[in-house]
C-alpha positions as CSV (number, residue, x, y, z in Angstrom):
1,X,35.5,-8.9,2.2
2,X,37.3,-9.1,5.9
3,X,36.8,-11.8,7.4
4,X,37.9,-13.3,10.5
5,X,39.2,-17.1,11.2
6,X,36.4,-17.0,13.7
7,X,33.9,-16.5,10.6
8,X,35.5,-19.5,9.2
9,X,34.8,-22.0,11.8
10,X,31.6,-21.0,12.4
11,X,30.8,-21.1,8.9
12,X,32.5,-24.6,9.0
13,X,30.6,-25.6,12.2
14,X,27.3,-24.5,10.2
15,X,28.3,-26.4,7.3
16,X,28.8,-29.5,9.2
17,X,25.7,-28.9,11.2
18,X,23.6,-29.2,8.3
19,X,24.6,-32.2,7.4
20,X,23.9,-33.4,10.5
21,X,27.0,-33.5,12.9
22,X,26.8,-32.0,16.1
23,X,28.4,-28.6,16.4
24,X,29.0,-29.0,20.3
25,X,31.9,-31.4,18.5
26,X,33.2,-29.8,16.2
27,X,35.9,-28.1,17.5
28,X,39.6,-26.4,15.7
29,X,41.3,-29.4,16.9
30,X,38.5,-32.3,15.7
31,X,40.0,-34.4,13.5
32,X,38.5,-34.2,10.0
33,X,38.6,-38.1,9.2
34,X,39.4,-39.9,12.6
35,X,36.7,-38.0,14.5
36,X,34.3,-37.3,11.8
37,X,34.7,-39.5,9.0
38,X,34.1,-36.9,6.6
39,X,34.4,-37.5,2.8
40,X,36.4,-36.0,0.1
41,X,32.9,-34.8,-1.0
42,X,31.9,-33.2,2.1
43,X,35.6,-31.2,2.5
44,X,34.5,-30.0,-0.7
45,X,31.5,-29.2,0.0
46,X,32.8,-26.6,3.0
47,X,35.3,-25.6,0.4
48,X,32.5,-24.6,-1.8
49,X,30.7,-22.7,1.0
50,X,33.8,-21.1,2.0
51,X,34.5,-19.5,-1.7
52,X,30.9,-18.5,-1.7
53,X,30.5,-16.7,1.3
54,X,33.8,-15.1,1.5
55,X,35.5,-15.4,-1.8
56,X,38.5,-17.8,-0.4
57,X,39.6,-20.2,-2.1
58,X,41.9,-23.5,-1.1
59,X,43.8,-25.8,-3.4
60,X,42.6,-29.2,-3.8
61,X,45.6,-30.9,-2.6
62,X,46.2,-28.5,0.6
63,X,42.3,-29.1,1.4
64,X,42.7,-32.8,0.9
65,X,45.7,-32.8,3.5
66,X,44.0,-30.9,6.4
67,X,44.2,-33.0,9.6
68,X,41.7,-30.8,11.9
69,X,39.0,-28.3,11.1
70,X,41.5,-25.8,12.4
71,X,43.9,-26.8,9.3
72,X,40.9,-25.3,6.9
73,X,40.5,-22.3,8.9
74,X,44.4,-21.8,8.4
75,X,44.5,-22.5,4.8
76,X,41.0,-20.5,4.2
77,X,42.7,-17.4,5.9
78,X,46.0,-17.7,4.2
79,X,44.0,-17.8,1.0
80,X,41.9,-14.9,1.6
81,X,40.5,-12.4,-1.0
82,X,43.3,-9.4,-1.3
């Protein structure tokens, strides 16, 4: 599947929207625990939606060190489906 890093954030932003954050902030550059407090279960969780939509998969411990929501989008497109 081709896929954009564009996709990628907005599928993040959509992810995050759902659970109830404001998209207007979520940005490439939020900060993933300072700005947003999110949860190991929640990075997981946009993992998940990630792999399901467009096949990509991230390693645990690369996911788990992501600083911004742009770090995800990196490591989601430098995982992508061959």
């Amino acid at each position: 599947m081709l896929y954009t890093e564009k996709m990628l954030f907005r599928q993040i932003r959509a992810t995050l929207q759902s659970e109830g954050y404001d998209p207007r902030k979520v940005t490439e550059e939020t900060r993933i625990k300072h700005d947003l407090d999110l949860h190991e279960i929640l990075i997981c969780d946009i993992a998940d939606d990630l792999e399901k939509k467009f096949g990509v998969s991230i390693p645990d411990e690369e996911l788990l060190s992501a600083e911004t929501i742009g770090d995800i989008v990196a490591y989601a497109f430098g995982y992508r489906a061959a």
